[in-house]
C-alpha positions in Angstrom: 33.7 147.7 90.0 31.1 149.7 91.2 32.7 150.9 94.3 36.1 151.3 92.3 34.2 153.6 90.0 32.7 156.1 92.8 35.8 156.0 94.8 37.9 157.5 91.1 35.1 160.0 90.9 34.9 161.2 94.4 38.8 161.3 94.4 38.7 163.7 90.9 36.3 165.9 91.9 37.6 166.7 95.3 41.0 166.9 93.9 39.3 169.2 91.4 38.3 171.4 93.8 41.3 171.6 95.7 43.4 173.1 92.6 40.5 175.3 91.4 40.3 176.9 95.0 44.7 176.9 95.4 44.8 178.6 92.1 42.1 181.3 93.2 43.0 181.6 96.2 46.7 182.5 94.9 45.5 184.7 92.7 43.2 186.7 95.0 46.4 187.3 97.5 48.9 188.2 94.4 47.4 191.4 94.1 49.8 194.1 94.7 49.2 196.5 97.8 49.9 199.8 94.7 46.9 198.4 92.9 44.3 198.4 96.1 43.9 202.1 96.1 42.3 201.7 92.0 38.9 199.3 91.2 40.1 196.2 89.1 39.3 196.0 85.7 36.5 193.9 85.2 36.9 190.3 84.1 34.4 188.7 81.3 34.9 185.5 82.5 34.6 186.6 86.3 31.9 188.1 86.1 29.8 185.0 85.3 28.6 183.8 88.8 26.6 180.9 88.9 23.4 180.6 89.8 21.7 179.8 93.3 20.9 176.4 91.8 24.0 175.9 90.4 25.5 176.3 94.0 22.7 173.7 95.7 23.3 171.1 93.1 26.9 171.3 93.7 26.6 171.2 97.6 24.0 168.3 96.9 26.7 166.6 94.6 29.7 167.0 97.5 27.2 165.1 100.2 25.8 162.5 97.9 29.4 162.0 97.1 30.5 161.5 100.8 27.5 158.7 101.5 28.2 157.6 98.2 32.1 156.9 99.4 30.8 155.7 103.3 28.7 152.9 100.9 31.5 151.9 99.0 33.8 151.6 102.0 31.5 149.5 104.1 30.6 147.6 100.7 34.2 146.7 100.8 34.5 146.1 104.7 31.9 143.0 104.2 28.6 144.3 104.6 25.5 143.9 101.7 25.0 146.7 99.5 21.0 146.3 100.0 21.5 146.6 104.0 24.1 149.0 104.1 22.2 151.6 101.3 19.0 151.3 104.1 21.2 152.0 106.8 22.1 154.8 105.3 19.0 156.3 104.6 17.4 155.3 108.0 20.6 156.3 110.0 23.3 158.4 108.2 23.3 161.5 109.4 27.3 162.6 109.6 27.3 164.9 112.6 29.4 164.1 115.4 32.6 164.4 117.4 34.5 163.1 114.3 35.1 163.9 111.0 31.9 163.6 108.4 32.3 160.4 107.0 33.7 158.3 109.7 30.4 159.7 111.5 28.4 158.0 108.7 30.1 155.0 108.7 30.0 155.1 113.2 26.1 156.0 112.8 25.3 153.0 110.5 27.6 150.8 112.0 25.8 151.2 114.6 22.1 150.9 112.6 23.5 147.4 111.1 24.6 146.1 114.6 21.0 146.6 115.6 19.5 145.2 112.7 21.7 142.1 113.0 20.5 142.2 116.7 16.8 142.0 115.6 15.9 144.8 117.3 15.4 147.7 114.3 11.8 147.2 113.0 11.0 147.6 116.3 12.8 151.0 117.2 12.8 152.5 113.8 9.6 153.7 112.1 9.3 152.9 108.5 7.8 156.8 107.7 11.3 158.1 109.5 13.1 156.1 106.2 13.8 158.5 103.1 12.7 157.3 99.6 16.2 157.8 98.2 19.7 159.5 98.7 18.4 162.4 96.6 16.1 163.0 99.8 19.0 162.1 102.1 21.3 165.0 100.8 18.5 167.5 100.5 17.6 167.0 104.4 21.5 167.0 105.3 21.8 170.6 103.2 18.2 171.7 105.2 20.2 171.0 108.5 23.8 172.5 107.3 21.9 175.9 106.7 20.2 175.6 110.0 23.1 175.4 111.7 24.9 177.8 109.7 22.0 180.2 110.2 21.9 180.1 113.9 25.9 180.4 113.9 26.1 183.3 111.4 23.1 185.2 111.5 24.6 187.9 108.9 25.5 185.4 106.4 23.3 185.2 103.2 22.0 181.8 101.5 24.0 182.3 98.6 27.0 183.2 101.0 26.6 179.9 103.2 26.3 177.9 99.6 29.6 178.9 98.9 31.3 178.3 102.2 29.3 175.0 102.2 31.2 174.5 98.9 34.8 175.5 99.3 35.2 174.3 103.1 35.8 171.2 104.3 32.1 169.8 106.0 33.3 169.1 109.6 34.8 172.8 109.5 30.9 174.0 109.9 30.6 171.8 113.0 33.9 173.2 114.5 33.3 177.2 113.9 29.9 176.8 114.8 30.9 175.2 118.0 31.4 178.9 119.1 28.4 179.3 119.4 26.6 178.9 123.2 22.9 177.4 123.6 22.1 180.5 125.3 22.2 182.7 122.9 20.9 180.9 120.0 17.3 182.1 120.6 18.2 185.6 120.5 20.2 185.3 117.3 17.7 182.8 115.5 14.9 186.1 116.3 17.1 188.7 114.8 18.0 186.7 112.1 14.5 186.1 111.2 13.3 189.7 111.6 16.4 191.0 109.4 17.5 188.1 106.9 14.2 186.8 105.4 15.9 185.1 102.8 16.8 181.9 104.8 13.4 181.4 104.7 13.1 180.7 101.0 12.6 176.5 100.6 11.8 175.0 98.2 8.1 172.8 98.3 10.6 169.7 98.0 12.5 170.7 101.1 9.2 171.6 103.1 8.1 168.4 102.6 11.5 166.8 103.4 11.0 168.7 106.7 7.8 167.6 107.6 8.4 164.1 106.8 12.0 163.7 108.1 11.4 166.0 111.3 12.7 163.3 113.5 16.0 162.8 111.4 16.7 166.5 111.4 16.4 166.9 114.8 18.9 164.4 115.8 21.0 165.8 113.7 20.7 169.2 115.1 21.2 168.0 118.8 24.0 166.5 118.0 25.5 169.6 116.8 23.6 171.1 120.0 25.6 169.1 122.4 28.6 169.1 120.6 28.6 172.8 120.8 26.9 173.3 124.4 30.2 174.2 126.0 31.4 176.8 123.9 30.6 180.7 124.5 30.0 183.8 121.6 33.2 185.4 121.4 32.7 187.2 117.8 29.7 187.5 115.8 31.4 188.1 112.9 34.0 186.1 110.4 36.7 187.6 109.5 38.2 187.7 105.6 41.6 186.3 106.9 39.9 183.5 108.7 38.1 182.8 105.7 41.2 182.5 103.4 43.1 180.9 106.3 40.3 177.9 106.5 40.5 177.9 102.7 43.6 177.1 102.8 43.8 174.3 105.6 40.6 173.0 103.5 42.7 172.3 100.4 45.8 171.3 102.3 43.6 168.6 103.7 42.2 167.7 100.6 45.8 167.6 99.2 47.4 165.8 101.4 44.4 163.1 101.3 45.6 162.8 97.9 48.7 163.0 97.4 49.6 159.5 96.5 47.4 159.5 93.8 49.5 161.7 91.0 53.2 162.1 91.0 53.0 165.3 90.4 51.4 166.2 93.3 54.5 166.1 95.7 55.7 169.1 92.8 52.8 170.5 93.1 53.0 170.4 97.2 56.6 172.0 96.9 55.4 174.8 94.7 52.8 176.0 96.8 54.7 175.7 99.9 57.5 178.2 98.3 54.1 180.0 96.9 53.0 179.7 100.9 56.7 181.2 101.6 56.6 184.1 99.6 52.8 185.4 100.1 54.5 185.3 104.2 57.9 187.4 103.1 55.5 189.8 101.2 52.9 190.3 104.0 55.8 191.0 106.3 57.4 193.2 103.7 53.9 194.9 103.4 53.6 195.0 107.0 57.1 196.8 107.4 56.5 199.1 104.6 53.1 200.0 106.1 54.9 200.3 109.6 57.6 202.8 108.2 54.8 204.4 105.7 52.9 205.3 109.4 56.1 206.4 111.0 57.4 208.6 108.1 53.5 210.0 108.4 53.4 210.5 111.6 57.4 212.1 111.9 55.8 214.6 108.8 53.0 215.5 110.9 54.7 216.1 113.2 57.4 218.1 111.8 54.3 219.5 109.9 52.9 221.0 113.2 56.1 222.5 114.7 57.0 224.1 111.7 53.5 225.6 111.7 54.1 226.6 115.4 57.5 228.2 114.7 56.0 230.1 111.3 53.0 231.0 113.9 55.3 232.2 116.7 57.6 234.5 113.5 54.6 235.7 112.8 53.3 236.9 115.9 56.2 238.3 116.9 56.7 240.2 113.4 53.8 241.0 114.2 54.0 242.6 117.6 56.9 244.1 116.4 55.3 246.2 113.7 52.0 246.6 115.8 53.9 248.7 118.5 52.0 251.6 119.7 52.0 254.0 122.3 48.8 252.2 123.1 50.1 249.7 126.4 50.5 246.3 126.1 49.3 245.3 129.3 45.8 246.5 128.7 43.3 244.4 129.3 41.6 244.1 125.8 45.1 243.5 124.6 45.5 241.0 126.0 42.4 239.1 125.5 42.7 240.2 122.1 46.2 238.3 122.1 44.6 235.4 123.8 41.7 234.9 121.2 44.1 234.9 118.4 46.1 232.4 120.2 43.5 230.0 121.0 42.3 230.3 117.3 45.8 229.6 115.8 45.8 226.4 118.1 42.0 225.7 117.0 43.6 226.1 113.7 46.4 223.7 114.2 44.5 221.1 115.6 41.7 221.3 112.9 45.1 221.2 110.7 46.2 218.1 112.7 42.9 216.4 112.8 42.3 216.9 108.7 45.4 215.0 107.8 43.9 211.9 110.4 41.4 211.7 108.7 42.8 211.7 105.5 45.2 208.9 106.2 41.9 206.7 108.0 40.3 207.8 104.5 43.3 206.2 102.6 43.4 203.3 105.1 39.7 202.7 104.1 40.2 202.5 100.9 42.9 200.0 101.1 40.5 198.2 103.3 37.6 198.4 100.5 40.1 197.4 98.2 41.0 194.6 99.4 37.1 193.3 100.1 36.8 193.7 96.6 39.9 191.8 95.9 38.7 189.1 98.4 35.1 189.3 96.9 36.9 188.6 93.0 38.8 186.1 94.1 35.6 184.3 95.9 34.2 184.9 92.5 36.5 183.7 91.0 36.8 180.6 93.1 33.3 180.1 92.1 33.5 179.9 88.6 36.6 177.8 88.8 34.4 175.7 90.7 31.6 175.2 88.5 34.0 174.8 85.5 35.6 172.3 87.1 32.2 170.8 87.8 31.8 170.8 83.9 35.4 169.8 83.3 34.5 167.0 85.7 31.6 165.8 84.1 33.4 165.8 80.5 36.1 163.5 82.2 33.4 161.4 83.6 31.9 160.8 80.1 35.5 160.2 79.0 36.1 158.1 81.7 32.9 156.2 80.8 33.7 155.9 77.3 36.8 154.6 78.3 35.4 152.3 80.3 33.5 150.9 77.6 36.7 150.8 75.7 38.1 149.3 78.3 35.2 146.4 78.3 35.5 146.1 74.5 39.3 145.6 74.7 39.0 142.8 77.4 36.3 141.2 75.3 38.7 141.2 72.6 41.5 140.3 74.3 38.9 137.2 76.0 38.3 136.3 72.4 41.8 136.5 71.1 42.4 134.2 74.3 40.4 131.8 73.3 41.6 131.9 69.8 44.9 131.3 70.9 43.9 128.2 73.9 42.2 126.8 70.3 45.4 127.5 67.9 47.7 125.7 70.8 45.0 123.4 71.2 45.3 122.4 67.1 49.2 122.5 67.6 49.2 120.0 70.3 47.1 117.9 68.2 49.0 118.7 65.5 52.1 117.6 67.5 50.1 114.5 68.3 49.7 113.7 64.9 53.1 114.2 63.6 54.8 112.1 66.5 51.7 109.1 65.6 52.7 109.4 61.8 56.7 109.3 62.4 55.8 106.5 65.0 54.0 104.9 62.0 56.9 105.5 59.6 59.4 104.3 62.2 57.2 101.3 62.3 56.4 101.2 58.4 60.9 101.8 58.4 61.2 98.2 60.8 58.7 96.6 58.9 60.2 97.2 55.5 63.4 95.8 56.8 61.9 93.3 58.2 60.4 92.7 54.6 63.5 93.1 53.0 65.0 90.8 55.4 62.0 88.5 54.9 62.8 88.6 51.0 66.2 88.0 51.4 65.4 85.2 53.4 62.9 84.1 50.7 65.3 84.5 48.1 67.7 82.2 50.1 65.2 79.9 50.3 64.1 79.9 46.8 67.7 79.3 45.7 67.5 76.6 48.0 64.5 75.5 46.7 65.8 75.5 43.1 68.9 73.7 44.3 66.6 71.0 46.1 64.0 71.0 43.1 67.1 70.2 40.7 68.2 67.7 42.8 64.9 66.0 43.3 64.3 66.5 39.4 67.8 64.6 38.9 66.8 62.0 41.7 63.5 61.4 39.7 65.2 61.3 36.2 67.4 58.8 37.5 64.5 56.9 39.5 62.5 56.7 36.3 65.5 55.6 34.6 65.3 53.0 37.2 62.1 52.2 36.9 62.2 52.1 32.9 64.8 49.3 33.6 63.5 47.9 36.3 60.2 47.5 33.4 62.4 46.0 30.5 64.1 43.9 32.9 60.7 42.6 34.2 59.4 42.6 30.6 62.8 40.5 29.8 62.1 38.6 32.5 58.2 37.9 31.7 59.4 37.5 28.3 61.9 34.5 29.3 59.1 33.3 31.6 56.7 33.3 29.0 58.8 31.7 26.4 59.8 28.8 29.1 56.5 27.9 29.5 55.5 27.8 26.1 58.2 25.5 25.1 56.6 23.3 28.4 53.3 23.2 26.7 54.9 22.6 23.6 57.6 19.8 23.0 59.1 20.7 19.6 58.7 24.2 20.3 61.3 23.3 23.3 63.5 21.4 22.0 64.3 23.7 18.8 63.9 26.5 21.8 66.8 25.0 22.7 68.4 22.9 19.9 67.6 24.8 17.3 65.4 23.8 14.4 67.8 21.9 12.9 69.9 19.4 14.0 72.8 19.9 11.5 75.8 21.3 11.6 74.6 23.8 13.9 73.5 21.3 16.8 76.8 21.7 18.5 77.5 25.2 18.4 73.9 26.3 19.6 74.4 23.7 22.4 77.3 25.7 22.9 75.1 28.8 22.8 72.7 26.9 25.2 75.1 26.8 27.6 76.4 30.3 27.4 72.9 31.4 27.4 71.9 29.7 30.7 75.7 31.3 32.1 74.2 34.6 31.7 70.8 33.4 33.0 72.5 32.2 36.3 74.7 35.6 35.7 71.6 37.6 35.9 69.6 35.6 38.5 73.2 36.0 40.8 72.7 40.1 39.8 69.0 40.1 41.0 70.3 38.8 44.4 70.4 40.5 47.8 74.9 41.3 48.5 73.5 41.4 51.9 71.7 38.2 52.6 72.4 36.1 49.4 68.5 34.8 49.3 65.9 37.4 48.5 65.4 38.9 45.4 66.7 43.1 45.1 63.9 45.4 45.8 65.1 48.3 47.3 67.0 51.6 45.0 69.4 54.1 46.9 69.4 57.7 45.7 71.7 59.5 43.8 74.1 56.3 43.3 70.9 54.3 42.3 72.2 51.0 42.9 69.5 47.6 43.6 71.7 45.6 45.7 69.6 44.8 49.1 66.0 43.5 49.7 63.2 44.5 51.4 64.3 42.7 54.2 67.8 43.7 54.5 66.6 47.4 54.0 65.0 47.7 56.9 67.7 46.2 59.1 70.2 48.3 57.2 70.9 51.1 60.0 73.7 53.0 58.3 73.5 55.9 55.7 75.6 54.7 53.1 76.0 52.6 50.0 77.3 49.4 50.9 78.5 48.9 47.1 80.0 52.6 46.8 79.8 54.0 50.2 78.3 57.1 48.9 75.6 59.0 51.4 71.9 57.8 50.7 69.1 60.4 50.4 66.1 58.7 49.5 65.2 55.0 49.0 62.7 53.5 46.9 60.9 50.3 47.2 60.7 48.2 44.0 58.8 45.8 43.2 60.0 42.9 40.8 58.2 40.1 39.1 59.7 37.3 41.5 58.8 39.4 44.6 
């Protein structure tokens, strides 16, 4: 996060800078070649230049933002943060054969494969290490104007600021590469003797020297050899150059990133037409300037012959009135006629040299015009520079704040996550619980069925059951009926028993038992009654009989016919299932037992 963070902000401000100095730049070469010759109105807003420190802190911002972008690069190659911030301030200086920052990340590359090695606590000292990158950058900008002061010795502080500023970092190692060993001594002496102002360090930066000697000093011999082959061609920088580096600076910068907006590739077309026309115009200007000096110099010349011919009318007007009888060809005539000769030429030529100078005087002031122009629009470039610092650090706080919105958000959309793994958490459960209660109900369904099967059934077998009870009830009515005369017959039976042996015991008693009381006229017909009497005794001893065996007594009663036909004996040899007096099917039998049994 971290690393994404610096890598946004370097990218913003650098692409900050790169518009700021297009737009200035564009509007330093748009000014028409009429409007040279008269000073510019002054601007309000223009003529706010930033301070000295203003310029430092913003030179101090670019470098701490190009180690800042070499940590976040070999961050994200692997390396630890801890190891890699060390490195950096033990090893990263950014001089070299190759561009700034892949000489920081080459330099402590190089640190961390030594360290790895185990060899570093040994070679580096640990007073050589700076506190922090605050010290780092102050050290690098201490060196940059070292250099920069031996390369340009007329260049102010304030003036090398600026370049520092608006020019790519590696473009100070390749113009000062110009520059020979040899002659560095000579221009470090004169630069001291007439620009005193380099001098001017801050008691931060003295002791950054004097601490960090070491660090500097391989820092400036790496620019030393880089630059040992070159020779002094030109001790001074030109204005085109200037602009002409400008302008590859923020083409650089621009095409580094490009694929960041959309609107860049737009942006790319419109300053290449921009590019276009500022060329058709300086070759316009150039042609009008070309045919401006020939008209000039055709008019001066035409100037100077008719100035001959109106001297040569003249002097022969004049020799024609100043005829005399005084001869011609005397000597003081003629040296007369020669000194008014040479004077007319003198005349001419003082003519002729007049009007030089008074077309050098014009192309002076175009020349001062258009330093001034250049000098407003490196004023200008300045303030657009440090507004677009400010604007930067406003979209920094914005960016912030959006990032804190940003952390909000994903907190609440974390929260609202969880909220919603919980509500599909109760629906599942939910789900759970409705497919258990229509299980339940399918169940509670099949098991009412099965009840009102199981009720059916019931009823079926109460019916049954009431069917059976009635039958059973109707089988007992007619067994106690059975049994009631099975009783009178016995009591019949005792009865007759009981009778017979009374009239044993007593003689008369058996004898009118069976006589009668009297022996009149009714002697014969209750003998006649005696003997029906003991016909229905031998009637009902033959109906108390067994039909089956003719011996033993009845004792066994078939259900529902209820008949007493077969003995005990009989009934248990009896294998079949019916009646043998009706034939009708036989439920139940019951054992009886009668007085003779």
């Amino acid at each position: 996060m971290l690393s994404l963070l610096l890598n946004r902000r370097t990218s913003v401000f650098k692409r900050r800078i790169a518009l700021e100095l297009m737009s200035s730049s564009i509007k330093g070469r748009l000014v028409h070649p009429n409007q040279m010759s008269q000073p510019p109105e002054p601007d309000p807003e223009a003529s706010i230049t930033p301070s000295d420190e203003q310029l430092e802190e913003s030179v101090l911002k670019k470098i701490e933002l190009l180690y800042i972008k070499a940590i976040s690069q070999l961050v994200s190659s692997g390396y630890d943060e801890l190891d890699v911030f060390k490195a950096v301030l033990r090893n990263g200086h950014f001089h070299g054969k190759m561009d700034p920052l892949s000489n920081i990340l080459h330099n402590v590359q190089i640190h961390l494969s030594t360290d790895d090695n185990g060899y570093n606590d040994n070679l580096v000292n640990p007073k050589k290490v700076f506190a922090n990158l605050k010290q780092l950058r102050e050290a690098t900008l201490i060196s940059l104007l070292c250099w920069l002061r031996k390369s340009y010795p007329f260049m102010r502080r304030r003036d090398a600021m600026c370049w520092l500023l608006v020019s790519d970092l590696n473009s100070v190692r390749v113009n000062s590469s110009k520059i020979s060993n040899d002659d560095g001594d000579c221009v470090n002496t004169q630069m001291d003797d007439q620009h005193p102002i380099w001098s001017e360090s801050t008691p931060s930066m003295l002791v950054l020297l004097k601490d960090n000697a070491d660090f500097l000093a391989t820092e400036y011999k790496s620019l030393d050899e880089d630059s040992s082959v070159a020779v002094v061609k030109d001790s001074e920088v030109s204005l085109e150059g200037f602009c002409m580096k400008n302008q590859t600076s923020t083409k650089s910068i621009l095409k580094r990133f490009n694929d960041l907006d959309p609107n860049d590739e737009i942006l790319m077309s419109l300053m290449k037409e921009i590019k276009d026309l500022d060329t058709q115009i300086k070759e316009k200007k150039k042609w009008a300037d070309a045919k401006v000096l020939q008209a000039a110099k055709r008019l001066c010349e035409d100037r100077n012959e008719l100035k001959k011919l109106r001297m040569e009318k003249e002097d022969n007007e004049w020799t024609k009135k100043q005829k005399s009888p005084v001869d011609i060809d005397h000597p003081t005539m003629k040296n007369l006629t020669n000194a008014e000769m040479a004077l007319r030429a003198s005349n001419i030529e003082y003519d002729h040299a007049l009007m030089l100078w008074s077309y050098l005087e014009i192309e002076n002031l175009e020349i001062r015009a258009d330093i001034m122009a250049s000098k407003l629009s490196a004023s200008e470039s300045v303030t657009s520079i440090v507004q677009s610092a400010k604007r930067e650090k406003k979209h920094l706080k914005k960016i912030l704040a959006w990032e804190k919105q940003k952390g909000k958000l994903e907190e609440d959309i974390t929260s609202e996550k969880q909220n919603l793994m919980e509500m599909e958490e109760e629906m599942i459960q939910v789900e759970a619980s409705k497919r258990t209660a229509e299980e339940k109900w399918r169940e509670e369904n099949e098991s009412k069925k099965h009840a009102l099967a199981r009720v059916d059934q019931e009823m079926i077998l109460k019916e049954q059951t009431i069917s059976d009870n009635k039958r059973i009830q109707e089988s007992l009515h007619a067994r106690i009926d059975l049994d009631l005369k099975c009783q009178k017959d016995d009591i019949q039976r005792l009865e007759q028993e009981l009778s017979r042996v009374k009239s044993l015991n007593d003689p008369n008693h058996y004898w009118t038992s069976l006589f009668g009381t009297r022996f009149g006229d009714d002697t014969v017909g209750r003998m006649l009654h005696g003997s029906s009497d003991e016909g229905d005794e031998s009637d009902d001893e033959v109906d108390h009989e067994c039909v089956m065996c003719g011996e033993n007594e009845v004792s066994v009663v078939f259900l529902p016919c209820a008949h007493e036909v077969v003995c005990g004996v009989c009934n248990e040899g009896l294998k079949k299932d019916e009646c043998p007096t009706c034939g009708v099917a036989i439920e139940e039998r019951i054992r009886v037992f009668g007085g003779s049994s």
